[in-house]
Backbone as a printed PyTorch tensor [residue, N CA C, xyz], in Angstrom:
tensor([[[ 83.4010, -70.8060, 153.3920],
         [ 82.1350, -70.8520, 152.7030],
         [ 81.2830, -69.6450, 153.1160]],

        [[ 80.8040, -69.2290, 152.4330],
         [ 79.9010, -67.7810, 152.5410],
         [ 78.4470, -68.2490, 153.3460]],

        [[ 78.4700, -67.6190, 154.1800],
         [ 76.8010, -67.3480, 154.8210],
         [ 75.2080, -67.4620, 153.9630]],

        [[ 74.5420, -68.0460, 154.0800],
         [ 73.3540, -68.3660, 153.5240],
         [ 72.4190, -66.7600, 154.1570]],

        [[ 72.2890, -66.7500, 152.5380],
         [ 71.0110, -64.9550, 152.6790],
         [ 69.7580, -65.3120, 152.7050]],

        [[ 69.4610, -64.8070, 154.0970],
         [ 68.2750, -65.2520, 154.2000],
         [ 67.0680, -64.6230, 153.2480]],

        [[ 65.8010, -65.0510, 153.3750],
         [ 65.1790, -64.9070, 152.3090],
         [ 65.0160, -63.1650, 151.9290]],

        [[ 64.7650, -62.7940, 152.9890],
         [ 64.0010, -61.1630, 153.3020],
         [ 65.1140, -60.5980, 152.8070]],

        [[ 66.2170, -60.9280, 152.5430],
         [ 67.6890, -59.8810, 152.2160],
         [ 68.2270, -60.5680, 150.7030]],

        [[ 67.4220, -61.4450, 150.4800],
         [ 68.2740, -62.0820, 148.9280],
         [ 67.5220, -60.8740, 147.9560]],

        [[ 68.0590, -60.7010, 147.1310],
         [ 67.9400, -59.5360, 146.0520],
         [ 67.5790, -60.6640, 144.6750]],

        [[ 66.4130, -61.2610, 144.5410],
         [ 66.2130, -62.0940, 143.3690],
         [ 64.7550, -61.3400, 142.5120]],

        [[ 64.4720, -60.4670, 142.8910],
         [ 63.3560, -60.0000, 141.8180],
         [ 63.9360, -58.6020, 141.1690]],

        [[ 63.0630, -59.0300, 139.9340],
         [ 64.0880, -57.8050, 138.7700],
         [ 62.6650, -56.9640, 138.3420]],

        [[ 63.0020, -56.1000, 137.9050],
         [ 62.1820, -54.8530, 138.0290],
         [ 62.6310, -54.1340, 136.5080]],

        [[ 62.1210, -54.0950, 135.6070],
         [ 62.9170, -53.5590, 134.4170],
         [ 62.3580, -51.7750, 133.8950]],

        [[ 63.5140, -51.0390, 133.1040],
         [ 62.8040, -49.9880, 133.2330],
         [ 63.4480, -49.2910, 132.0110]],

        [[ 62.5980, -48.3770, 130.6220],
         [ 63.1260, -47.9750, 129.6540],
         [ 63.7370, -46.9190, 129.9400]],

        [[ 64.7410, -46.5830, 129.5010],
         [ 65.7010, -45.0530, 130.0960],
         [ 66.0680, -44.8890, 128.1690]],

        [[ 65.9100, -43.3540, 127.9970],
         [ 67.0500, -42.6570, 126.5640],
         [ 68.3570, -43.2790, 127.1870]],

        [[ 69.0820, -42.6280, 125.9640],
         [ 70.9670, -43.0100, 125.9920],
         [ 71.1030, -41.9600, 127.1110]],

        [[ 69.8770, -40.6630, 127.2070],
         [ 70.6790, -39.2870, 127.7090],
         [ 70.4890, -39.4380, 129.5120]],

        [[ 69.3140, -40.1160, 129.5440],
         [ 68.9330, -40.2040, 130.8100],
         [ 70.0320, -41.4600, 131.7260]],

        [[ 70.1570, -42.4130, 130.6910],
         [ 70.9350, -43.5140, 131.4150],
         [ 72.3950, -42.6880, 131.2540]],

        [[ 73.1550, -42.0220, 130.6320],
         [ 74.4000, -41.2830, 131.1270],
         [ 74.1210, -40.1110, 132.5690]],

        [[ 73.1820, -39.6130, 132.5490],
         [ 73.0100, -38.7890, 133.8540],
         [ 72.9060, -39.8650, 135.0740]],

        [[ 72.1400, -41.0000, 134.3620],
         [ 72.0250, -42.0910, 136.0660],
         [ 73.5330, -42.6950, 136.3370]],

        [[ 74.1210, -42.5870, 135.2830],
         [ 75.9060, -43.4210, 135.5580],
         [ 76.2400, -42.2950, 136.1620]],

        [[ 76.3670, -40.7740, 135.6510],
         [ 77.4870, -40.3160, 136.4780],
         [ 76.8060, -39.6050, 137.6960]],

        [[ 75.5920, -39.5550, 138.2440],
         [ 74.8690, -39.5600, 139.2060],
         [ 75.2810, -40.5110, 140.1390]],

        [[ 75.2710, -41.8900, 139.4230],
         [ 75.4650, -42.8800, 140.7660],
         [ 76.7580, -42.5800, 141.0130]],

        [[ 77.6480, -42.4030, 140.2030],
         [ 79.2660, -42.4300, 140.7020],
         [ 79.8010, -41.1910, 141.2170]],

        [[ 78.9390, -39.8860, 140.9810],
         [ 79.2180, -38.7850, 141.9490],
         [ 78.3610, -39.2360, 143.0760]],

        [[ 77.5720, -39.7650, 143.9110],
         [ 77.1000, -39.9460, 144.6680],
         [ 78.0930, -41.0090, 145.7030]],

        [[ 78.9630, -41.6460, 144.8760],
         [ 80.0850, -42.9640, 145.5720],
         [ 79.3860, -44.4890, 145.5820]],

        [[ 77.9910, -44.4640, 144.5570],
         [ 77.5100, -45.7430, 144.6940],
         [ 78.8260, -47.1030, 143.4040]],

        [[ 78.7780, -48.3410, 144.0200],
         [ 79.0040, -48.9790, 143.2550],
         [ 78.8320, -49.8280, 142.3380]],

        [[ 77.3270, -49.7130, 142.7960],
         [ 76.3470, -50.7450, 141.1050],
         [ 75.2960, -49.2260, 141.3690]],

        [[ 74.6710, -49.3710, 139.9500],
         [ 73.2960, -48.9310, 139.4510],
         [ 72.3310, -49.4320, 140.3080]],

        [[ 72.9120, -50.7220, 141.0660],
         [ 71.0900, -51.4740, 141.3550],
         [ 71.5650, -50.5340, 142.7760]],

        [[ 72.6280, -50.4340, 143.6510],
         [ 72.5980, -50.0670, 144.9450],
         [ 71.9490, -48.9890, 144.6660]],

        [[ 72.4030, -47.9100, 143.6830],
         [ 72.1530, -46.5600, 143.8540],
         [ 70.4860, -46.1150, 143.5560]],

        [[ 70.0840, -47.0010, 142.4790],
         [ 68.6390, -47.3000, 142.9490],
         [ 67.6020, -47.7800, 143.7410]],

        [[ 68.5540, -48.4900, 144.6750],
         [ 68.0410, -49.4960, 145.8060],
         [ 67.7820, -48.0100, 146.6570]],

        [[ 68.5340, -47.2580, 146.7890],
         [ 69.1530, -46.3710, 148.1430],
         [ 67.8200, -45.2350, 147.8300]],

        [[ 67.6630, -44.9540, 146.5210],
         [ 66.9340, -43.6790, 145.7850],
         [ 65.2850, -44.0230, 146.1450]],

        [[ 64.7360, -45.1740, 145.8420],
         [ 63.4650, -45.7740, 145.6740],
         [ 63.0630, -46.4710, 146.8520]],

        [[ 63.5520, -47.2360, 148.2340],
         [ 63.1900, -47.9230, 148.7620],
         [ 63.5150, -47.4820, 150.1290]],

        [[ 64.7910, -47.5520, 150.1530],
         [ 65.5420, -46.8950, 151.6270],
         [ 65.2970, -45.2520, 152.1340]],

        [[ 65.2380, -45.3850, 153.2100],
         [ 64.9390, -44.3380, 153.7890],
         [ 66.0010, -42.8710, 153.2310]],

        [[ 65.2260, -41.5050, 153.3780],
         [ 66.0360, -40.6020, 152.6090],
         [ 67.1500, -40.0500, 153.2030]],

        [[ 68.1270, -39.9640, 152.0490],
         [ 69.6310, -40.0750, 153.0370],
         [ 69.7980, -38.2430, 153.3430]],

        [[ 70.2750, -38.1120, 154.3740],
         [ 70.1250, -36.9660, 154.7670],
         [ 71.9650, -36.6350, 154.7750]],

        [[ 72.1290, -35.5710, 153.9380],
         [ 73.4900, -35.1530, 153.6900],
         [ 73.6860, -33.8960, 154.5710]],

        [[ 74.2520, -33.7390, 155.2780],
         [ 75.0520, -32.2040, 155.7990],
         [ 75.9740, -31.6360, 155.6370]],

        [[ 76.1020, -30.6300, 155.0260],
         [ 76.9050, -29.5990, 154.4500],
         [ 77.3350, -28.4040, 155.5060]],

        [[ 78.6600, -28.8330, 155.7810],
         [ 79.2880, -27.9440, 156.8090],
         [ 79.6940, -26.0910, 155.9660]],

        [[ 79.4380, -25.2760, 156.7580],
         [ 79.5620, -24.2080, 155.6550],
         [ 80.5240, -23.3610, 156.7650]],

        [[ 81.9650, -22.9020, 155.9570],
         [ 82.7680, -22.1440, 156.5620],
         [ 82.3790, -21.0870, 157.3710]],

        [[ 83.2320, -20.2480, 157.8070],
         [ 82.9170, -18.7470, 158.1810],
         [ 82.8510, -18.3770, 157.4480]],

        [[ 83.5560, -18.1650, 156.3400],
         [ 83.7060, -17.3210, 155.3180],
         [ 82.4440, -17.3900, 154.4170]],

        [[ 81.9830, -17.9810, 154.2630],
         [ 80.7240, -18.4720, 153.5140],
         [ 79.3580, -18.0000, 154.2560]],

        [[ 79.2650, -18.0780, 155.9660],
         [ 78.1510, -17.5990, 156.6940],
         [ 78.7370, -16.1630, 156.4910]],

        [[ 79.7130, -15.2980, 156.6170],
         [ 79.7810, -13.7200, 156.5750],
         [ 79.5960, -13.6380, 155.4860]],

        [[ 79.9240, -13.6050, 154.5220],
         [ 79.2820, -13.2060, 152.7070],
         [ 77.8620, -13.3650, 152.8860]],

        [[ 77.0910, -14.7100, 152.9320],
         [ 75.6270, -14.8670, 153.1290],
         [ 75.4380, -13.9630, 153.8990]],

        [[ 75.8860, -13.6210, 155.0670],
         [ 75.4210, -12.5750, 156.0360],
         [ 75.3650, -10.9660, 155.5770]],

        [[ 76.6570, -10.8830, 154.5350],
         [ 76.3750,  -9.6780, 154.0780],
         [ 75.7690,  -9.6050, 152.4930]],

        [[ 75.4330, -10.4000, 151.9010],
         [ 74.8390, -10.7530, 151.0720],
         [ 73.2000, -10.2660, 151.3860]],

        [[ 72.7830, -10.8470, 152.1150],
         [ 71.2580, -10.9530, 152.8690],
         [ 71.4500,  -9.4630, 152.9590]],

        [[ 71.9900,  -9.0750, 153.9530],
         [ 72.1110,  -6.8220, 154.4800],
         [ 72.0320,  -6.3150, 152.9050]],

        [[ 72.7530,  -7.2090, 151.9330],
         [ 72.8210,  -6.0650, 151.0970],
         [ 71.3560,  -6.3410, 149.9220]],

        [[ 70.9670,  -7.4640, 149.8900],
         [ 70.0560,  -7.5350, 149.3920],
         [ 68.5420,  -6.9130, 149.6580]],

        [[ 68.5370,  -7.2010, 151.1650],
         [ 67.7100,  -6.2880, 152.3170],
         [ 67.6130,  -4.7510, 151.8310]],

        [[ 68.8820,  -4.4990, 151.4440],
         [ 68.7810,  -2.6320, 151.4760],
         [ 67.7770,  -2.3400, 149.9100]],

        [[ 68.5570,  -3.3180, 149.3000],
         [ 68.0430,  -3.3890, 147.6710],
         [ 66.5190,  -3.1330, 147.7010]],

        [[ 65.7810,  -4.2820, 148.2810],
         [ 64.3080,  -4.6000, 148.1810],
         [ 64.1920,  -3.1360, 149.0280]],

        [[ 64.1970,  -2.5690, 149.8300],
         [ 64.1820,  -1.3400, 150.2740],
         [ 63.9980,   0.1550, 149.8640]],

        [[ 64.5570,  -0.5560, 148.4690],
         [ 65.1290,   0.8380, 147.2490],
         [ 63.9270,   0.6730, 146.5820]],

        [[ 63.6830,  -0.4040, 146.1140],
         [ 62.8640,  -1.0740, 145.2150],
         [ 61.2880,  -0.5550, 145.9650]],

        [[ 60.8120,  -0.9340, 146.8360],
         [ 59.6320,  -0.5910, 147.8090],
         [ 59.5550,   0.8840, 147.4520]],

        [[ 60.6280,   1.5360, 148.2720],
         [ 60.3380,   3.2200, 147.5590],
         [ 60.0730,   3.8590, 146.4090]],

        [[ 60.6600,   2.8070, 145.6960],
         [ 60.4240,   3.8690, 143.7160],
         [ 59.2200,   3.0680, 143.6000]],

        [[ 58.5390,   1.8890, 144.1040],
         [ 57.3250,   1.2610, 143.7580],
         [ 55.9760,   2.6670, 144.6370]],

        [[ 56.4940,   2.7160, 145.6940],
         [ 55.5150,   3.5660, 146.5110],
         [ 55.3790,   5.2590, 145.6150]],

        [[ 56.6460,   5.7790, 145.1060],
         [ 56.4030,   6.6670, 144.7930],
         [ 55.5730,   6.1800, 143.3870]],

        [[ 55.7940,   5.5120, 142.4430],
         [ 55.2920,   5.1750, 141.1920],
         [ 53.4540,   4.9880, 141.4220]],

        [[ 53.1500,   4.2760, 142.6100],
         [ 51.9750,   4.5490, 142.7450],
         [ 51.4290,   5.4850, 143.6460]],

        [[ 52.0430,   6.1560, 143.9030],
         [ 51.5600,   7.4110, 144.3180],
         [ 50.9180,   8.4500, 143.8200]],

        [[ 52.1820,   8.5000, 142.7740],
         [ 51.0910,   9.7820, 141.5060],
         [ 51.4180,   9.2470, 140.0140]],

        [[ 49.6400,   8.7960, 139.7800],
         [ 49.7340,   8.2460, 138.0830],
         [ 50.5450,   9.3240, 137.3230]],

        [[ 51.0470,   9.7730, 137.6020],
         [ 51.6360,  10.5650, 135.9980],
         [ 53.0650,  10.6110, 136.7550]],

        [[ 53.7410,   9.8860, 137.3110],
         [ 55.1030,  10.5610, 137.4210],
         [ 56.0400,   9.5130, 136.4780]],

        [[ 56.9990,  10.6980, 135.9770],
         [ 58.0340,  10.1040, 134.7540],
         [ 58.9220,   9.5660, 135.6870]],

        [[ 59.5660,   8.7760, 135.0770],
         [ 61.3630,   8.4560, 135.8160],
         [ 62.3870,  10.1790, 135.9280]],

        [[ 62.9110,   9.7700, 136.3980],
         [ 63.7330,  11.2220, 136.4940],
         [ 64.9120,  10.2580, 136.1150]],

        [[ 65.9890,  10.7260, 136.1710],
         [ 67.0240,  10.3150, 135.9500],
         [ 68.0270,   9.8750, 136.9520]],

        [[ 67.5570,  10.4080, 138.2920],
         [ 67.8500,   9.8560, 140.1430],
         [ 67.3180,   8.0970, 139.4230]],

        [[ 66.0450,   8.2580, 139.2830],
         [ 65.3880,   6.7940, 139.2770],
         [ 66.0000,   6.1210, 138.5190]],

        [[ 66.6810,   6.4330, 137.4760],
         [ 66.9110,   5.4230, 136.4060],
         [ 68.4410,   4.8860, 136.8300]],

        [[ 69.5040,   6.1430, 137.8330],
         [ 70.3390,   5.9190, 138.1420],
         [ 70.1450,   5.1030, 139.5060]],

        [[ 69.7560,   4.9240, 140.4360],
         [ 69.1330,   3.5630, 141.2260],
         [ 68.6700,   2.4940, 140.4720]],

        [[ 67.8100,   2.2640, 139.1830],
         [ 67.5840,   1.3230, 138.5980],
         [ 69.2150,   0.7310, 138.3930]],

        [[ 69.8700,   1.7320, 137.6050],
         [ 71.5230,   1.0160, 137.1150],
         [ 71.7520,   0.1510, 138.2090]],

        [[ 71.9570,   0.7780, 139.2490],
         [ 73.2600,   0.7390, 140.6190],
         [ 72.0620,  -0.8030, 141.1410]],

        [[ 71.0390,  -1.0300, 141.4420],
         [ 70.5320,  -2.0530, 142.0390],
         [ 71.0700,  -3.0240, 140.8480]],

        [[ 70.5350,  -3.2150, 139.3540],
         [ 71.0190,  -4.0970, 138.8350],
         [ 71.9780,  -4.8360, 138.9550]],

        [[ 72.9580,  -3.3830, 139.0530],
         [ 74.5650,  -3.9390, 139.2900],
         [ 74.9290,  -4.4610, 140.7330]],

        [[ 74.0500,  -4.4780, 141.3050],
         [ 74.3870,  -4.9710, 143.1420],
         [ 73.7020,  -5.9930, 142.7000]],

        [[ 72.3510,  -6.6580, 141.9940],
         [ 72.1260,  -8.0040, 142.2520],
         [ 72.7180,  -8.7960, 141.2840]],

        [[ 73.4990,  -7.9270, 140.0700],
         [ 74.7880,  -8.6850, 139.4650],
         [ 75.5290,  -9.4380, 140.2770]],

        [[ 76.0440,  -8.2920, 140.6240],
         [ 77.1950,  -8.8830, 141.9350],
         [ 77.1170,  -9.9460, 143.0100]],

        [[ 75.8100,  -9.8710, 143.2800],
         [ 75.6850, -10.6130, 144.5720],
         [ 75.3050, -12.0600, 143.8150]],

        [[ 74.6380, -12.2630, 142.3100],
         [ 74.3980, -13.2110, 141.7390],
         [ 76.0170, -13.8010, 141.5830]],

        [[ 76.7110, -13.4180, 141.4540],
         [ 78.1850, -13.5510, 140.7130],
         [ 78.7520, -14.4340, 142.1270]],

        [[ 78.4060, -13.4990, 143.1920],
         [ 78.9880, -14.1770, 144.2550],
         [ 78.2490, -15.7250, 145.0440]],

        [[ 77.0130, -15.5320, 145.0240],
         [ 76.5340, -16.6880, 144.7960],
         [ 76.5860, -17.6790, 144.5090]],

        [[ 76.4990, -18.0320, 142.9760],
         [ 77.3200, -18.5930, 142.0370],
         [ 78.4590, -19.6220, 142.0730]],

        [[ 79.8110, -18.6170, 142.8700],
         [ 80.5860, -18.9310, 142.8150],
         [ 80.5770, -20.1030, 144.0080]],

        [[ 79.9750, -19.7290, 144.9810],
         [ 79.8390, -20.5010, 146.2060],
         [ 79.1900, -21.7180, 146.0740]],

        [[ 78.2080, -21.5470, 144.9860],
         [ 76.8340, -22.8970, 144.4730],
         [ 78.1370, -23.8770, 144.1040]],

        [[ 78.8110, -23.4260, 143.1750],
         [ 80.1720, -23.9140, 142.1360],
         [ 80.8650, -24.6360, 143.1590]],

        [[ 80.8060, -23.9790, 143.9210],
         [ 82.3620, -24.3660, 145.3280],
         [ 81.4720, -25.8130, 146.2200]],

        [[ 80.4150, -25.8370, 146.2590],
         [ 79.7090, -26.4430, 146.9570],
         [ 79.5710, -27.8440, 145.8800]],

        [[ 78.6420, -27.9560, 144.9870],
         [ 78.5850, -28.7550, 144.0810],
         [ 79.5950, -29.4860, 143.6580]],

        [[ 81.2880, -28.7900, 143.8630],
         [ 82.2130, -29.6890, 143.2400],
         [ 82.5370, -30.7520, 144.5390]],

        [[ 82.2930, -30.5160, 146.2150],
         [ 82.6810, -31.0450, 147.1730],
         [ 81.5820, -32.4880, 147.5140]],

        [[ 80.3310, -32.2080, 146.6100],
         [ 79.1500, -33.1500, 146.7910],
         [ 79.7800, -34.4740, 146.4990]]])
């Protein structure tokens, strides 16, 4: 015979709440990427219980990229500071074509580093 729930732990009051079709498919596969097994736990856990604190172990490989990610972004804002300092330096100066070729080459470095990013957000999100 099963154990009598005491009062403070019986789950008898209902709480009702309008959700779209679009919002109640994000709360299903929310609760079930999360590993809950009813809707009510995974709302129980979201609204009442204390906030669950997840830790995300991050390779080496993942702290050296961030690490050189950061250096290389660092140098970027660096580049950026200088063509800002010269630009206000003297109202009349044109781009030269040095400038416009640093404009290219930074784009294409925070391409890159977006790309690599990305891929890691991707790598992370599928392990959640």
């Amino acid at each position: 015979m099963r154990p009598k729930t005491s009062d403070t732990a019986k789950l008898d009051k209902l709480i009702c709440i309008r959700l779209s079709g679009l919002e109640k498919k994000l709360l299903i596969k929310r609760c079930r990427q999360e590993g809950y097994l009813t809707m009510s736990d995974f709302c129980r856990a979201k609204l009442v219980k204390k906030r669950e604190i997840r830790k995300t172990e991050a390779s080496q490989e993942f702290i050296q990229v961030t690490q050189k990610l950061d250096y290389e972004l660092n140098k970027i804002g660096v580049n950026l500071n200088q063509v800002a300092k010269r630009l206000n330096t003297y109202p009349v100066y044109q781009f030269s074509q040095a400038d416009r070729e640093i404009f290219r080459q930074v784009l294409l470095e925070l391409k890159r580093c977006f790309s690599i990013l990305q891929k890691y957000m991707d790598r992370i999100e599928k392990t959640d």
